[in-house]
N, C-alpha and C positions, 0 to 999 in steps of 0.2 A: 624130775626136772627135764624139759627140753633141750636137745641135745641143738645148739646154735645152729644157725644155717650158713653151711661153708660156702655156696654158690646161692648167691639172693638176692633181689634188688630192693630198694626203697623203698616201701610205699606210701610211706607220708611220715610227718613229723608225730611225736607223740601228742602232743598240743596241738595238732589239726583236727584232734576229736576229743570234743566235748569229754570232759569227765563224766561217766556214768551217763553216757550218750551212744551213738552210733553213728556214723558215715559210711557213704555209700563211695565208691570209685569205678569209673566207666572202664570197660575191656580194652585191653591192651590191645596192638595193633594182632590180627589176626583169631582174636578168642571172638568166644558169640557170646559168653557175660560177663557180665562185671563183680565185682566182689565188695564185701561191704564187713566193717568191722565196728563193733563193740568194744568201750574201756571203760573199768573200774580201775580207778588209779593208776599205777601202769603196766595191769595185767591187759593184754588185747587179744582178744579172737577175733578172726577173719575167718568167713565162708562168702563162697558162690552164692550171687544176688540172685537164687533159681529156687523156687520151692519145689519139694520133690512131689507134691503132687500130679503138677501138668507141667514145670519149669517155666513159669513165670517170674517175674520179677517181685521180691517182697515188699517192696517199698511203693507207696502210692503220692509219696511226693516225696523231692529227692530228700535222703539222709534221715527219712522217719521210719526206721525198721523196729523199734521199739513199742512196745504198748504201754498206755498213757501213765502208767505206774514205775516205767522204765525197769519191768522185772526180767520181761521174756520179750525172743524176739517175736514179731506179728507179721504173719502172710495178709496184706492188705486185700486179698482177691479173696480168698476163704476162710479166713479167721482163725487158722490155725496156726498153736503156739508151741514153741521152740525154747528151751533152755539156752541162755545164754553161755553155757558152760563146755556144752559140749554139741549141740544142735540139732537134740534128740526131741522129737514131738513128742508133746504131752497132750491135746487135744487139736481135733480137725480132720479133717477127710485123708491125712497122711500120718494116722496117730502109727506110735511107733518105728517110723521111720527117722531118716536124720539129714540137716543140711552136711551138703560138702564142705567139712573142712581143709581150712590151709591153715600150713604150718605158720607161724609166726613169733617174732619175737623183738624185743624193744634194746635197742643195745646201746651202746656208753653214751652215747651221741643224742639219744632219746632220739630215735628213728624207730618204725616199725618197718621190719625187715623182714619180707617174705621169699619166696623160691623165683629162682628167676620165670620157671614156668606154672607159677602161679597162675588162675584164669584161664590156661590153654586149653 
């Protein structure tokens, strides 16, 4: 179990993401990306909207980080794919590598609650 986050801000409603979908969220004032998160129910992972191959952005139209099966995430630039689970590539010019994770977690309020220096 994840140990709650004691200093965290907001970051959206749990109902601002599609169930078994993903959204994307633009950088905070002063970060250079933005982060983008995946829900199964009301489990949510959040990573850095950066693929570790060149740091790009994965989305090629806002909030479509997903491939069309909604199983893994999809780097839109080179078609490499990502466990939803933990952000670890399974194929693509970055196999073996993993997105940034951020911590997160969904609390009484159904908020997804991340670090205040989430993005930074």
């Amino acid at each position: 179990m994840t140990k709650p986050i004691t200093a965290g801000r907001v970051l959206c409603a749990l109902e601002d993401i599609p169930d078994g979908n993903s959204k994307g969220f633009p950088p905070v004032p002063g970060a250079f990306m933005g982060l983008f998160a995946v829900r199964r129910g009301r489990q949510v992972w959040v990573y850095v909207n950066s693929c570790p191959h060149i740091g790009v952005p994965l989305d090629p139209v806002p909030d479509r980080f997903l491939d069309a099966k909604k199983q893994n995430i999809l780097c839109a630039t080179h078609g490499a794919r990502f466990r939803v689970e933990d952000g670890f590539c399974t194929s693509g010019p970055c196999y073996g590598e993993s997105l940034e994770a951020v911590r997160a977690h969904v609390d009484e309020q159904d908020q997804v609650i991340v670090p205040e220096d989430a993005g930074l």
